[in-house]
C-alpha positions in Angstrom: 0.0 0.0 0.0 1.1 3.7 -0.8 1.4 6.2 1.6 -1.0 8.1 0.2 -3.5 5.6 0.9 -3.1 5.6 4.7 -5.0 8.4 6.8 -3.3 11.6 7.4 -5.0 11.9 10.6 -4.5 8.3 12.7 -2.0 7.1 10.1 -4.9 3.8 9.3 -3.6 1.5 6.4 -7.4 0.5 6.3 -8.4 4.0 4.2 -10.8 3.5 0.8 -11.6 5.9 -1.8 -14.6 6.8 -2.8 -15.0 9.2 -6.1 -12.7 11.8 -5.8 -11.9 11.2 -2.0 -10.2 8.9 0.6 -12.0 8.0 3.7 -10.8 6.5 6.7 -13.3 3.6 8.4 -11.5 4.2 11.9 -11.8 7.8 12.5 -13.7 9.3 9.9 -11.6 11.4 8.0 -12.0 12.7 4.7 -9.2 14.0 2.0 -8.1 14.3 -1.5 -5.0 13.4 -2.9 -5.3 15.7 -5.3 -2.2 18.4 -4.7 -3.3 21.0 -3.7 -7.0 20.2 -2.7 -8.3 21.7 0.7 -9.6 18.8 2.9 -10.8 19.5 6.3 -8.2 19.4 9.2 -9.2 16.5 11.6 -10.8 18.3 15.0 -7.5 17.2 17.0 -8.7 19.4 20.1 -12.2 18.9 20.3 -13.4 15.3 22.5 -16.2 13.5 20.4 -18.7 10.3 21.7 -18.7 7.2 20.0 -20.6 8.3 17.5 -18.1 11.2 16.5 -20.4 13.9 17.8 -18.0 16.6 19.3 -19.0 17.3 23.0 -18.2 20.2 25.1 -18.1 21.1 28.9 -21.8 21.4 30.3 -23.4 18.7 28.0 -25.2 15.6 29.1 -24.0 12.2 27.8 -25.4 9.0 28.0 -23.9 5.4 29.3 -23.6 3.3 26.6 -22.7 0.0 28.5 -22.8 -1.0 31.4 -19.1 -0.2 32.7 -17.2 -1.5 35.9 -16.1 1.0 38.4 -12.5 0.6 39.5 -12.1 -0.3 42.7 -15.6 -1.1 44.1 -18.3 -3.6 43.3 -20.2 -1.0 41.7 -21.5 -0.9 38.2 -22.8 2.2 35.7 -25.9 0.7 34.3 -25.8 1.1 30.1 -28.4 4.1 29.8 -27.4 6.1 32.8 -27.6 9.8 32.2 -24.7 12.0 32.8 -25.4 15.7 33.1 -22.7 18.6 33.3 -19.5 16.4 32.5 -16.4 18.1 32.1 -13.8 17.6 29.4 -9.9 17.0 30.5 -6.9 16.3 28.6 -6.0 12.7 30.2 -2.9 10.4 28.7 -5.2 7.1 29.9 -8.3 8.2 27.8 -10.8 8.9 30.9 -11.3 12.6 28.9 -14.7 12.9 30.5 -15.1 14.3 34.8 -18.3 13.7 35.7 -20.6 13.0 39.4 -23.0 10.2 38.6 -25.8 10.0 41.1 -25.5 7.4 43.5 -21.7 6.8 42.8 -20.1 10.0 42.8 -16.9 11.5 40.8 -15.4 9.7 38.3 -13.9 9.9 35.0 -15.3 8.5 31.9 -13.7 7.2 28.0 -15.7 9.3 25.7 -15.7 6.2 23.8 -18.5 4.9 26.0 -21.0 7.6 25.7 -23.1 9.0 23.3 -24.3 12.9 23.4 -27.8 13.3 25.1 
């Protein structure tokens, strides 16, 4: 495979063209390879849900499975509603700070929720 063919943003070998554009399956990404063709500059700083909706501080997300809490023998149902999270740059993923009623503070994978 060319380099041209892998994603400019996550660097995916698994990118597929379609008419006059390449896409990337993984993180949605869109470009030409046409020189020079504008594409539109991956959102590096913005935080987006599983379903690549970007979220913001003050927005309500909701569970999408149930998830184990670290060190207790509590669980965050699938379907929980988070209100007010907070977004936070975090090397281990948890981008999300949040207080779930009935468990408290914690920090969540935006890969987990989906915008309310």
């Amino acid at each position: 495979m060319t380099s041209s063919t892998h994603c400019p943003a996550c660097r995916s070998e698994h990118a597929y063209q379609d008419r006059d554009l390449w896409i990337c399956p993984e993180c949605g990404h869109e470009w030409s390879p046409l020189p020079g063709a504008t594409a539109e500059a991956p959102d590096e700083a913005g935080v987006r849900d599983a379903h690549g909706n970007v979220l913001a501080d003050g927005d309500s997300v909701i569970v999408m499975k149930d998830l184990k809490v670290k060190g207790s023998s509590s669980v965050v149902k699938g379907g929980t509603k988070v209100r007010n999270i907070r977004l936070q740059d975090a090397t281990d993923g948890h981008n999300i700070a949040c207080k779930i009623d009935g468990i408290g503070a914690m920090n969540l994978k935006s890969e987990f929720v989906k915008k309310a």
